[in-house]
VOGU-3710 file (C-alpha; in Angstrom, 3 decimals, decimal comma):
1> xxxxxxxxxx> -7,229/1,223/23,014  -9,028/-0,648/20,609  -11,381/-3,086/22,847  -14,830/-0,927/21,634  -14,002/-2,060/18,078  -14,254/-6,191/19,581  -18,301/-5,249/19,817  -18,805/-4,724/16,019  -19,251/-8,614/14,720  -18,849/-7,677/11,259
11> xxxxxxxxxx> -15,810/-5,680/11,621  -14,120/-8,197/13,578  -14,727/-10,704/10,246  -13,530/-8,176/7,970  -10,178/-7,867/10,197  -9,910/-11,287/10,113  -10,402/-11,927/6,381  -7,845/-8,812/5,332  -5,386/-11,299/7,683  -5,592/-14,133/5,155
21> xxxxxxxxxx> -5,981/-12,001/2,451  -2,891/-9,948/2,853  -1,147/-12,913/3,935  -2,163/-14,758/0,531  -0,828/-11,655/-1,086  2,477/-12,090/0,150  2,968/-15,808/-0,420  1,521/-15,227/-4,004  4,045/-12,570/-4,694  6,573/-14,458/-3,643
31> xxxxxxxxxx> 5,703/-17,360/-5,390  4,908/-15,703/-8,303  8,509/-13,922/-9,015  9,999/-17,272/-7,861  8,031/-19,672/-10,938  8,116/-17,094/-13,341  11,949/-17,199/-13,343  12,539/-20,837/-12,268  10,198/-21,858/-15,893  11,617/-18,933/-17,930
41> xxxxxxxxxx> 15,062/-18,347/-16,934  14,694/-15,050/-18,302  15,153/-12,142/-16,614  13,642/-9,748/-19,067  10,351/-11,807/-18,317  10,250/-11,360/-14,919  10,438/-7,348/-15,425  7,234/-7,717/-18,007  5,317/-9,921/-15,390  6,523/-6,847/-12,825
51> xxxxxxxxxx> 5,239/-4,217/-15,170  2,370/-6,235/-16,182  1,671/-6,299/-12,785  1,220/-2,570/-12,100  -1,113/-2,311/-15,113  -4,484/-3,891/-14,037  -4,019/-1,412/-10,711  -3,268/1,984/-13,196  -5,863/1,327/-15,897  -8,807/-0,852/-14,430
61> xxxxxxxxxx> -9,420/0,229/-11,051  -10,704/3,742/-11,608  -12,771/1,901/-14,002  -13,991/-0,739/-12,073  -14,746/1,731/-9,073  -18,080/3,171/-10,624  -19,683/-0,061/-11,037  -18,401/-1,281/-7,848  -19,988/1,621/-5,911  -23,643/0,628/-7,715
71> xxxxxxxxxx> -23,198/-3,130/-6,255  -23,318/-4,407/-2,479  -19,724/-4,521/-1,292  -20,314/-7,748/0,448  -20,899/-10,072/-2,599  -18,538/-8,227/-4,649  -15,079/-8,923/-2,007  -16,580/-12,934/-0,999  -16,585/-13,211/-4,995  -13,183/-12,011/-5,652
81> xxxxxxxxxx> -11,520/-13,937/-3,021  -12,981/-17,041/-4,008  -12,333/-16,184/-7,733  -8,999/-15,630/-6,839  -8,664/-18,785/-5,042  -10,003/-20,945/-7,707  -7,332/-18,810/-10,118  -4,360/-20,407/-7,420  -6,247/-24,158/-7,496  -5,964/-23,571/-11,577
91> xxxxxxxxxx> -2,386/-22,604/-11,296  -1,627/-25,115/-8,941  -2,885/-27,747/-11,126  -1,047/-26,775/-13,748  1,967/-26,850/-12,002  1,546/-30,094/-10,645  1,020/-31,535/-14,376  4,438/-29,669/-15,435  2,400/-28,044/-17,728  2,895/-24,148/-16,940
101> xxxxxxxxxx> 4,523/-22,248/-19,502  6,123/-18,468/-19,870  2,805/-16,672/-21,175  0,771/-18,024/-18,308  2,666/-15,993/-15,678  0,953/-13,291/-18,288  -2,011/-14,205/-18,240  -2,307/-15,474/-14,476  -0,825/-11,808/-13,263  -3,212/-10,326/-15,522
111> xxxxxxxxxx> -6,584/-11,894/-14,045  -5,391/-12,205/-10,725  -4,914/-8,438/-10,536  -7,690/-8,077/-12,321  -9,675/-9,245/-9,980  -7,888/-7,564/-7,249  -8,642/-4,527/-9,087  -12,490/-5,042/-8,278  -12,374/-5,806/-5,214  -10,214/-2,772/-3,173
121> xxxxxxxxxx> -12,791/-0,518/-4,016  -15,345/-2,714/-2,474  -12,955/-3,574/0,325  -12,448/0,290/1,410  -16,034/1,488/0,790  -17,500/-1,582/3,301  -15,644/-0,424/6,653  -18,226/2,681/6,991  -21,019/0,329/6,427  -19,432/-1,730/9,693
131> xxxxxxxxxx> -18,409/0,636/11,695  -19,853/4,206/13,034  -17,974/7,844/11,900  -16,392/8,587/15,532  -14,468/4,677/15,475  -13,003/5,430/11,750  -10,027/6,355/12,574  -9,225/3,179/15,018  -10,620/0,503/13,005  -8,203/1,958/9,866
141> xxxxxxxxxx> -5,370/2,206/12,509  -6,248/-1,260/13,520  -7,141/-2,848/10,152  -3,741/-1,436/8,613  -1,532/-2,748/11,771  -3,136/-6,091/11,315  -2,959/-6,172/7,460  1,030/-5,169/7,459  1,694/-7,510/10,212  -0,316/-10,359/8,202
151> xxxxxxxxxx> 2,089/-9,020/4,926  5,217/-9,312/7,300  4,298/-13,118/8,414  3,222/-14,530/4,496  6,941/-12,679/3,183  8,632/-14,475/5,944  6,109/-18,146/5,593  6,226/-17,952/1,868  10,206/-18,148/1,504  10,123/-21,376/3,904
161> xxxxxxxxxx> 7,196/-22,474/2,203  8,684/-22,252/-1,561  12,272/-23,692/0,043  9,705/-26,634/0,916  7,905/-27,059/-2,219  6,059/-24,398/-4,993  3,529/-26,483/-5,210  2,786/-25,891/-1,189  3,261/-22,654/-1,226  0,451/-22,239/-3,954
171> xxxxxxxxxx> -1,686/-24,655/-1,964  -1,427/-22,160/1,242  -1,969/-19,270/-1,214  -5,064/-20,764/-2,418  -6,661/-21,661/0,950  -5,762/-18,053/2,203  -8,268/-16,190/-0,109  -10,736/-19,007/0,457  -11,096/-18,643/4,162  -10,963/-14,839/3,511
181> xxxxxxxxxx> -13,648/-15,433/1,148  -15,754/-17,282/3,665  -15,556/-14,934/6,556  -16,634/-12,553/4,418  -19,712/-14,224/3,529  -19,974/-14,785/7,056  -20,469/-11,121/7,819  -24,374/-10,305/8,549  -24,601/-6,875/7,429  -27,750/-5,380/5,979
191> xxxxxxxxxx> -25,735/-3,283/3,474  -27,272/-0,202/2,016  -26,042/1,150/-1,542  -25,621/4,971/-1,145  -26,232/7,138/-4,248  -24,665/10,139/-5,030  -26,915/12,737/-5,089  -24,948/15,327/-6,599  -24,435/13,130/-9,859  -26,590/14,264/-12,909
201> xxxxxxxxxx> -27,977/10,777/-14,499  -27,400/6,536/-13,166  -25,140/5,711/-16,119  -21,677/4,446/-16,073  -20,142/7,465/-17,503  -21,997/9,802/-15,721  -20,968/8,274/-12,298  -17,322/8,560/-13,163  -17,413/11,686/-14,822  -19,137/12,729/-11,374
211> xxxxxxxxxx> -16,892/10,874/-9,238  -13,926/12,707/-10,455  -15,180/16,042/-10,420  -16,107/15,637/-6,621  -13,011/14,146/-5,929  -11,671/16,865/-7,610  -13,697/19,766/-5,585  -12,647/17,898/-2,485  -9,710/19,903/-0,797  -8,554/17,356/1,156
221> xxxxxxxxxx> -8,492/14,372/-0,872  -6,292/16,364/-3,317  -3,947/17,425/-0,695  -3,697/13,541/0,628  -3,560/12,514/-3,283  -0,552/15,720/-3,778  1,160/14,769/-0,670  1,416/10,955/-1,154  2,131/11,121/-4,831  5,337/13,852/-3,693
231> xxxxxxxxxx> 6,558/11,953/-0,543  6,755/8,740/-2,243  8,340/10,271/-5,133  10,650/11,630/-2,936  11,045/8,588/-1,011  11,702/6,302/-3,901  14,877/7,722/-4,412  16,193/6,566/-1,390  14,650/3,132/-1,948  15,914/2,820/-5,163
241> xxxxxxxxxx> 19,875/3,616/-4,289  19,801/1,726/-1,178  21,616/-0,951/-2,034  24,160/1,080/-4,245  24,375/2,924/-1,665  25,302/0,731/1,171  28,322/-0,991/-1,204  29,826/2,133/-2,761  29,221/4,926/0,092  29,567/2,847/3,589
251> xxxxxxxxxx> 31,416/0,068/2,121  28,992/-2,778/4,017  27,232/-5,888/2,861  23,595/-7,072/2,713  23,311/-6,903/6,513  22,788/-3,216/6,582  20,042/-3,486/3,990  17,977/-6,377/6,682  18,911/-3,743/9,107  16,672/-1,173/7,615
261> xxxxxxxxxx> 14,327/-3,462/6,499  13,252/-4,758/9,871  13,515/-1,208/11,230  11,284/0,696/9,589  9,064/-2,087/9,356  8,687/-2,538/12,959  8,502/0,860/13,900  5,950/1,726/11,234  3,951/-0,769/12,385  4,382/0,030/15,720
271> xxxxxxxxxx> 3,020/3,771/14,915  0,170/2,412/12,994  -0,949/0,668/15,810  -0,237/3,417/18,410  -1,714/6,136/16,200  -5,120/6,440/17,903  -2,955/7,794/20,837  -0,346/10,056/19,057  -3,066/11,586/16,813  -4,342/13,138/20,054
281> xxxxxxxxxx> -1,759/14,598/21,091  -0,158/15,836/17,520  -2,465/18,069/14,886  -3,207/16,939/12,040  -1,579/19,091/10,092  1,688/18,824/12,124  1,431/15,038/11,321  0,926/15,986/7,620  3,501/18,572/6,812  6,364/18,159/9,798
291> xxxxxxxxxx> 6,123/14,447/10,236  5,615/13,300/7,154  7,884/15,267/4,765  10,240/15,928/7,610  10,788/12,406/7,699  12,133/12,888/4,317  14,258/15,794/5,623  15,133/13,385/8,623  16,916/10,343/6,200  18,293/12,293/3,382
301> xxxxxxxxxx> 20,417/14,451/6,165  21,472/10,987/7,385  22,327/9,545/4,049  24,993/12,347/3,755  26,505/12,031/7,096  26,207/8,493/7,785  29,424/7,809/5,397  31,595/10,172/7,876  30,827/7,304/10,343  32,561/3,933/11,046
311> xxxxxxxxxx> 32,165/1,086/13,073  29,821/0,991/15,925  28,828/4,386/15,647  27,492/4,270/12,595  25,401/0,872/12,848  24,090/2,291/16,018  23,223/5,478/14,449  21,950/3,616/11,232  19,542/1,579/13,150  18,291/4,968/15,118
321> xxxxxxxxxx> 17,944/6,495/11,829  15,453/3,973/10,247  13,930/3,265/13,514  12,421/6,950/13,291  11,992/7,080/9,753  9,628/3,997/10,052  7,637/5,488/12,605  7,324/9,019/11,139  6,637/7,699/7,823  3,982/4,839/9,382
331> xxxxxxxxxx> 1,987/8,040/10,989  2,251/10,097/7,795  1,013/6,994/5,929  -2,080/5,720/8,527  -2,940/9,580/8,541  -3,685/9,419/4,869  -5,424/6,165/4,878  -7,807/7,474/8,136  -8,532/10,869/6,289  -9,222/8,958/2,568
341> xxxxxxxxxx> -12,513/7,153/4,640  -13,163/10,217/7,181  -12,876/13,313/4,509  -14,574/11,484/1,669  -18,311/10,859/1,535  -18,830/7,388/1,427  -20,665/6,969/-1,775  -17,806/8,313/-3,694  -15,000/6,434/-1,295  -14,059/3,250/-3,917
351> xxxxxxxxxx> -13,551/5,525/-7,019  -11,316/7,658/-4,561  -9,355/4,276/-3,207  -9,534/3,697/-7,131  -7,868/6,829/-8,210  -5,427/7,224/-5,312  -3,623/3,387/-6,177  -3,881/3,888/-9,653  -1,722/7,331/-9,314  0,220/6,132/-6,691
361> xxxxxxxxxx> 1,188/2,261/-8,793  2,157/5,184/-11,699  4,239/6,955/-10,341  6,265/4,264/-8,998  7,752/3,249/-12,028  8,458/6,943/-13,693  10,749/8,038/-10,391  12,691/4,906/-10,949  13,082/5,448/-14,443  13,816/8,985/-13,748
371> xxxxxxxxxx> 16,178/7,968/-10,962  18,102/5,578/-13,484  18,983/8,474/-15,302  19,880/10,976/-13,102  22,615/9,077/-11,092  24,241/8,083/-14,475  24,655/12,193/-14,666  25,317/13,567/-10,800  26,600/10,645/-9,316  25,109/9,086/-5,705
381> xxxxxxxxxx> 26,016/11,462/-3,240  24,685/14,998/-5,156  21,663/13,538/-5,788  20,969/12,480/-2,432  22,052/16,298/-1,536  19,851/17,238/-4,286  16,681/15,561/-2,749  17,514/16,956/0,740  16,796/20,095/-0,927  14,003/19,018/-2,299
391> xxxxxxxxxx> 12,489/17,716/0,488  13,181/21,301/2,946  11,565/23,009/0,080  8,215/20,727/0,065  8,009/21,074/3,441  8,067/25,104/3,170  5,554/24,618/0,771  3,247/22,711/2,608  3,774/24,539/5,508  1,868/27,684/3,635
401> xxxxxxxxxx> -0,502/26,101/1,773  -4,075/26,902/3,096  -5,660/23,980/2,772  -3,389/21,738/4,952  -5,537/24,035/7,687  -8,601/21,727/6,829  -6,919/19,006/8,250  -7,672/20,054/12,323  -11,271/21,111/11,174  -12,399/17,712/9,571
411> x> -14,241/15,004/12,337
//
C-alpha cells in the first residue's frame, strides 16, 4: 500500500525525523508536567505552565507562518530541532546542578514552543516539495500513522524513563530532536520557494494580510477549519467528563478510562494507516459529514445507554464503542490533514497549518471552561443528552451545506 512512497529518499528522512521528533515531544511533555510539580509543589503552577503552553501555538504561529513561507523549509525545521535540543542540554544542565527553579518551567515552555511554533509551518509546507500531488494523500496517511505511533511509544518510554531518573529522561529528549535535526539536514532536496502570485507587494504584512484572505476565499479550507473547530468542540465534552463520568454514572474505576484510551488509540491509528484503502471506497464527503460527526452521534448515544448496562455486557459493549469511535474519528481526522496539503496551494500551506492549530489550541480551553460551567447547572447525564442533540443537528447541517460537495471534486 505504501511501498511507492520507499522510492522518494527525502521523504523517507522526513518520516524518519517526525519519528524522533514526535517521540521527543512526548517524553518532553511528560517530563515537563512531572519537574514542574516535583520543584514547585504547586498545583496552580502547573495549570500556568499548561496555559502558557497553548499560548506560543495561538498567538505566534500565524505570525511566524509568513516569514516561514519566504525561507527554505529545510534550514528552517534542521534549525529548530537542534535549537530545541540545545534548549533540553540547557535544561538538563540545570537540573543536574539542582539549580532549576519555578519561573524556568516559564520560560523553558515559552521558548521551547516558541520554537515549535516556527517550525510546523515549515514542517507541513516541505512534504509537497518531497513528494508528487497524486502520492499526497499516502505519504500524510503514512506520516500521521508513523508520527502517532512514535507519540504512543515516547508516552509509554517517558513514564519508565522518569521512574528511572529525570535527568535521563531529558537526556533521551535531547538526543531525539538532535537526530531529527540531522536527518533533516540529511535530506538532498533542491527546494524551491514558491511566491504567491496573487499577493499585492513582498512585505510582511502584505503576505499575511494576503494569506488570510485566500485562506479565507478557499471553500474548503473553511469547511475543514468549521468542521474541526465544531467536532472537537463537540468532542471535548466527552473528554472532559470522562472520568466523572465513569465514577458517578457506571460506578467503575480507572480501568475503564485505560480501556478507552488504548481503544481509540489503536483503532485510530489503525484507520490512519488503512485510509489510502477506505478513502476509495467511501466519498469524501460521506467521510466528512457521516463519519466524522456521526461518530459524535455514535458515542454520545452510548454514553446514555451504557449506564443501563452491567457486568460483562457493558465492558464488552464499552470496548466496541470506543473501538469504532477511534476509527471513525481517525478517518475524519487523516481526511482533514490530507485535504489541508491537497486543497491548499502550496505557497500559502504553512500560514494555513498556522491558522488551523492556532484556532484549534483556542478553542480547547473555552469548551472546557464552558463545560465547567454547564454541568454545575444540568447535571452529567442532560448534558450528555444535550450534545447528542447537538451533534444530529450538525450533522443535518452539514449534510445540506453546498460546499461539503467540493470535497469529491478536489484531486
Amino acid at each position: 500500500m505504501y511501498k511507492e512512497l520507499w522510492n522518494f529518499k527525502n521523504y523517507r528522512k522526513l518520516a524518519a525525523a517526525n519519528v524522533f521528533g514526535r517521540f521527543g515531544d512526548s517524553v518532553d511533555a511528560l517530563v515537563f508536567t512531572w519537574l514542574t510539580y516535583e520543584i514547585s509543589r504547586s498545583a496552580s503552577l502547573s495549570a500556568v505552565v499548561f496555559a502558557v503552553n497553548l499560548l506560543p501555538t495561538v498567538l505566534l504561529q500565524p505570525l511566524f507562518a509568513p516569514f516561514v513561507d519566504r525561507l527554505k523549509k529545510k534550514p528552517v525545521m534542521a534549525a529548530c530541532d537542534c535549537v530545541r535540543s540545545a534548549l533540553t542540554g540547557v535544561f538538563l544542565i540545570l537540573f543536574a546542578l539542582g539549580s532549576l527553579q519555578p519561573w524556568m518551567m516559564i520560560a523553558f515552555t515559552v521558548l521551547v514552543n516558541s520554537v515549535e511554533a516556527f517550525r510546523v509551518p515549515a514542517g507541513v509546507s516541505m512534504i509537497p516539495q518531497l513528494i508528487g500531488r497524486e502520492q499526497r494523500e499516502k505519504a500524510v496517511s503514512l506520516n500521521s500513522a508513523v508520527s502517532q505511533t512514535a507519540t504512543i511509544v515516547g508516552s509509554a518510554a517517558g513514564g519508565l524513563l522518569i521512574a528511572v531518573s529525570p535527568g535521563a529522561a531529558l537526556a533521551v529528549d535531547m538526543g531525539a530532536f538532535l537526530v531529527s535535526g540531522l536527518l533533516i539536514l540529511w535530506m538532498r532536496v533542491d527546494e524551491t520557494i514558491v511566491r504567491a502570485q496573487k499577493e499585492h507587494g513582498t512585505g510582511y504584512w502584505q503576505q499575511f494580510r494576503g494569506g488570510m484572505s485566500y485562506l479565507g476565499k478557499n471553500r474548503v479550507f473553511r469547511l475543514m477549519v468549521a468542521g474541526a473547530l465544531v467536532y472537537n468542540s463537540l468532542g471535548a465534552v466527552a473528554s472532559g467528563l470522562l472520568a466523572p463520568y465513569i465514577q458517578e454514572l457506571l460506578h467503575k474505576d480507572a480501568f475503564y478510562l485505560s480501556a478507552v484510551s488504548v481503544a481509540s488509540t489503536v483503532a485510530g491509528l489503525a484507520a490512519v494507516y488503512f485510509y489510502p484503502v477506505i478513502s476509495k471506497h467511501i466519498t469524501q464527503r460521506r467521510q466528512f459529514v457521516y463519519l466524522g460527526f456521526g461518530s459524535l452521534v455514535l458515542i454520545y448515544g452510548l454514553l446514555l445507554l451504557f449506564p443501563l448496562m452491567g457486568g460483562i455486557p457493558l465492558f464488552a459493549a464499552w470496548c466496541a464503542g470506543w473501538l469504532f469511535f477511534g476509527a471513525l474519528s481517525g478517518i475524519f481526522g487523516n481526511q482533514i490533514s490530507v485535504k489541508m496539503v491537497t486543497a491548499v496551494e502550496e505557497e500559502y500551506l504553512g500560514r494555513a497549518a498556522a491558522l488551523f492549530n492556532s484556532l484549534g489550541c483556542m478553542m480547547a480551553p473555552l469548551t472546557s471552561l464552558a463545560v465547567a460551567g454547564l454541568v454545575n447547572l444540568t447535571g452529567m447525564a442532560p448534558l450528555l443528552g444535550g450534545c447528542l442533540a447537538l451533534s444530529l443537528a450538525v450533522l443535518l447541517i452539514f449534510a445540506r451545506v453546498p460546499d461539503c460537495n467540493l470535497l469529491d471534486e478536489q484531486i
